[in-house]
N, C-alpha and C positions, 0 to 999 in steps of 0.2 A: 120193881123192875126199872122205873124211871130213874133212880137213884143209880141202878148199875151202870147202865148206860151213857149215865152223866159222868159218873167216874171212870167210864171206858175210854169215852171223847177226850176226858185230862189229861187220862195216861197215854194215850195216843197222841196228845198235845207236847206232852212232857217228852216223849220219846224224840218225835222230831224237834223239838229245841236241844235237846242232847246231841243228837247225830248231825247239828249245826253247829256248833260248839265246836265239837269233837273234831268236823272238818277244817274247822277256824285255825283249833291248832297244829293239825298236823304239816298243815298249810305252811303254817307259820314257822314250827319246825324244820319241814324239808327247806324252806327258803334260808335259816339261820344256818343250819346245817351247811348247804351248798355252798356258803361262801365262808365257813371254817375250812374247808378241804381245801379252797380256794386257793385257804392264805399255808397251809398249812404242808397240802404236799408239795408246792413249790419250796419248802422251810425243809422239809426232808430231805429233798434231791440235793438242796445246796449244801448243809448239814455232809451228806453222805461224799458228795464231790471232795468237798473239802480235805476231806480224809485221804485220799487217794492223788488229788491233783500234782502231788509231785511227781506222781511216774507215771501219771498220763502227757500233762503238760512238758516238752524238753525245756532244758536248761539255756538260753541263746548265748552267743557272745558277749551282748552289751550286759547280761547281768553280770561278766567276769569284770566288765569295765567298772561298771558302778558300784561293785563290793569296794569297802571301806571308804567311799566318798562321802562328803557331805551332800547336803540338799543344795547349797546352794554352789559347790562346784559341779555340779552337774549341769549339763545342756537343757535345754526345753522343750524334749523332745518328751513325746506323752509317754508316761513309766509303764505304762500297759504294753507298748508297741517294743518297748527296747528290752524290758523281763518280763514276760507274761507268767513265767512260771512263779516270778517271787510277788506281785502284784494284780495277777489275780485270784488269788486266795482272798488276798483282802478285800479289792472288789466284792467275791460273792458273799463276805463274811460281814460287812456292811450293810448288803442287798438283805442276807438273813437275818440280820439283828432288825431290820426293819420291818418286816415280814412278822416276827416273834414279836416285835411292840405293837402293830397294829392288834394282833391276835388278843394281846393281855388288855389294848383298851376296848375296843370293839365285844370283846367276850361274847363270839359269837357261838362257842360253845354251849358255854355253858345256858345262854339265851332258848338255844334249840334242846338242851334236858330239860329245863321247865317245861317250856309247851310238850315237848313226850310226856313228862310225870302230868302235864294238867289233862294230854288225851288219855293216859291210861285209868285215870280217876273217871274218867269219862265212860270209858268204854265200861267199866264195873259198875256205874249208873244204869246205863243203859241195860245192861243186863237185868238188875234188879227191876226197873221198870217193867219189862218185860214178863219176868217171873210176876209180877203182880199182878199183871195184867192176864197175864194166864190163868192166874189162880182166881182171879174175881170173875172170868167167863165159869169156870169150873165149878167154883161154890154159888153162883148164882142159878145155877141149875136145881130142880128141886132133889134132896137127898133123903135118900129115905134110910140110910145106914146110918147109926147113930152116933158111931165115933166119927165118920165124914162131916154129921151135922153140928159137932163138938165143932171139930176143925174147923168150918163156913164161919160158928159163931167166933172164932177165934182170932179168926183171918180178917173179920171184919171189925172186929172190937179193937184190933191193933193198923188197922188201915192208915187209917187220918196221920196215927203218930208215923210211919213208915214214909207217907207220903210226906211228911213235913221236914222230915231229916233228908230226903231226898234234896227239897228244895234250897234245904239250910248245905248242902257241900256244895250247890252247883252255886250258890251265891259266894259261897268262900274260895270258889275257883276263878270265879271271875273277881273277884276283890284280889286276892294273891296272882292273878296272872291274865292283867289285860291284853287285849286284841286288839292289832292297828287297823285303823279303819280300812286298809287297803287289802286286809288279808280277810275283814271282815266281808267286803264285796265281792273278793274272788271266791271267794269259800261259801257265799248265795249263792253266785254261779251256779255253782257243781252241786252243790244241795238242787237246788232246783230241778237241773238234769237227772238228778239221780231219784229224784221224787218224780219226773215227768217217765222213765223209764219203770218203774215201779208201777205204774198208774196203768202203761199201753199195753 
């Protein structure tokens, strides 16, 4: 009985080191997340304007002026104020080229599906924890049915290895997809509160 209980406290140990993890990334996700959208629906709108800015934007008189000139007979007057229709295209077409290279270096994408595929591995942890933990309250009760007591000896003969694969993904998750320490404090936080609300 000392034995079960020992292994109950682990896997209850195990569970909340999971469901801290778990919040680590999600954390960390919604923050990656939030500033791909950032960069990305303003990349869209401008994308989409572009397409259309010729007949939204009129045509003025100074673009009739400055068709066929050079750059350098032209006045010094800012080219946005005297054609807006022919020069701001390229304005927003600049603004989006810059916008699209932030995105490819920053890879804030693809940053926030890691941390989702490291919570989802997580959360299918966690389950299995749980299932363990149910089944070792269940088979440590006395059974007097004798395929249930096949099952107990079964469940228990494959414990240790069960619980050690366990421990061997959560270490390959954190090895394949560390946590900044800043996501790692927020994410106490809210474990905390949510273990303090749990508890009252």
């Amino acid at each position: 009985v000392g034995g079960v209980e020992y292994s109950t406290q682990k896997l209850d140990q195990l569970r909340a080191r999971l469901r801290l993890m778990l919040t680590q990334h999600l954390i960390a996700s919604k923050y990656f997340m939030t500033r791909y959208y950032a960069l990305s629906f303003p990349s869209i709108a401008l994308s989409s304007f572009l397409t259309v800015i010729a007949l939204i934007v009129p045509k003025l008189e100074g673009c009739k002026e400055i068709e066929g000139e050079s750059f350098e007979d032209r006045d010094h007057a800012w080219p946005l104020a005297v054609c807006p229709s022919q020069n701001l295209g390229s304005l927003f077409n600049g603004i989006n080229t810059i916008l699209l290279g932030m995105m490819a270096i920053l890879r804030h994408q693809t940053k926030a599906d890691m941390h989702n595929n490291a919570a989802q591995n997580l959360q299918s942890l966690i389950m299995n924890v749980e299932f363990m933990r149910d089944d070792m309250t269940h088979f440590s009760q006395s059974v007097d049915n004798k395929t249930m007591a096949g099952d107990a000896r079964t469940f228990f003969r494959g414990f240790s290895r069960r619980l050690g694969s366990v421990y061997a993904k959560v270490e390959e998750i954190q090895e394949m997809m560390p946590v900044h320490p800043a996501f790692q404090r927020q994410a106490l936080k809210v474990h905390m509160a949510l273990t303090t609300q749990e508890h009252s």
